[in-house]
DONU-936764 format. One line per field, with one value per residue (C-alpha): chain; x, y, z; residue in one letter; residue number from 1. Coordinates in steps of 0.1 Angstrom, whole numbers. Layout:
N
chaine A,...;
xx X,...;
yy Y,...;
zz Z,...;
residu A,...;
num NUM,...;
//
This chain:
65
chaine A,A,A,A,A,A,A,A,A,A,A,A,A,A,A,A,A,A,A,A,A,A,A,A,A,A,A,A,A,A,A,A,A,A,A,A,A,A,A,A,A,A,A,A,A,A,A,A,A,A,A,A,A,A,A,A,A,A,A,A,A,A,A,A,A;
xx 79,82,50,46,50,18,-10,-36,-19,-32,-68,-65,-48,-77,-100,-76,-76,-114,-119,-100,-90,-119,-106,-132,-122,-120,-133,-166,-201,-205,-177,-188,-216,-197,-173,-203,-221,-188,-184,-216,-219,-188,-204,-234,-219,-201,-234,-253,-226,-243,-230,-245,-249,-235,-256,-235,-205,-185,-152,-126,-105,-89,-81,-47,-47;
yy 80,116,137,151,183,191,170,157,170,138,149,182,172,149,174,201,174,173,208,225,190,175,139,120,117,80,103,107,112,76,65,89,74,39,54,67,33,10,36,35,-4,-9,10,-10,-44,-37,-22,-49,-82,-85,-91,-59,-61,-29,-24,10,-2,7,-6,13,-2,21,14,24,32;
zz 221,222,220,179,172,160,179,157,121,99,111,98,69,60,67,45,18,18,14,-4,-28,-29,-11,-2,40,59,90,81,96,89,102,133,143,140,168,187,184,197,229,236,235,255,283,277,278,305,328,317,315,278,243,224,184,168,135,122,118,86,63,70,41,22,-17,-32,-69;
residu X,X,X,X,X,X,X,X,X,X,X,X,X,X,X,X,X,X,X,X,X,X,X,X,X,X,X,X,X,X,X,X,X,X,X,X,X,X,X,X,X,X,X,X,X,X,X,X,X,X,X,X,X,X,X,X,X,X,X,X,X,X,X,X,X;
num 1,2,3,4,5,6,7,8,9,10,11,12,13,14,15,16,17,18,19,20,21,22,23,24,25,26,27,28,29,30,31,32,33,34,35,36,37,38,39,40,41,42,43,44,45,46,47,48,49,50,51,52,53,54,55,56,57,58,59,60,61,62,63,64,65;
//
């Protein structure tokens, strides 16, 4: 696949849409720390050989109208 055009567009579209129209974003502080917590728990698992509980996690399920 060819590179896009315009690297990371839907991100700032999102974040457009959320400021300036007042759509509620999927990429959210929430949804942040939820990232944060998997990375972070990968390294973990993988130092330690252990399953690790993530407690943060969040739907990302989005609902059409």
């Amino acid at each position: 696949l060819k590179p896009p055009a315009f690297p990371r567009a839907e991100v700032i579209e999102e974040l457009h849409a959320a400021v300036f129209k007042d759509v509620e974003p999927l990429h959210n502080g929430e949804w942040g720390r939820a990232t944060l917590e998997m990375c972070l728990a990968i390294v973990e698992s993988a130092e330690s050989g252990k399953e690790i509980k993530l407690r943060h996690q969040v739907s990302t399920v989005v609902e059409e109208n």
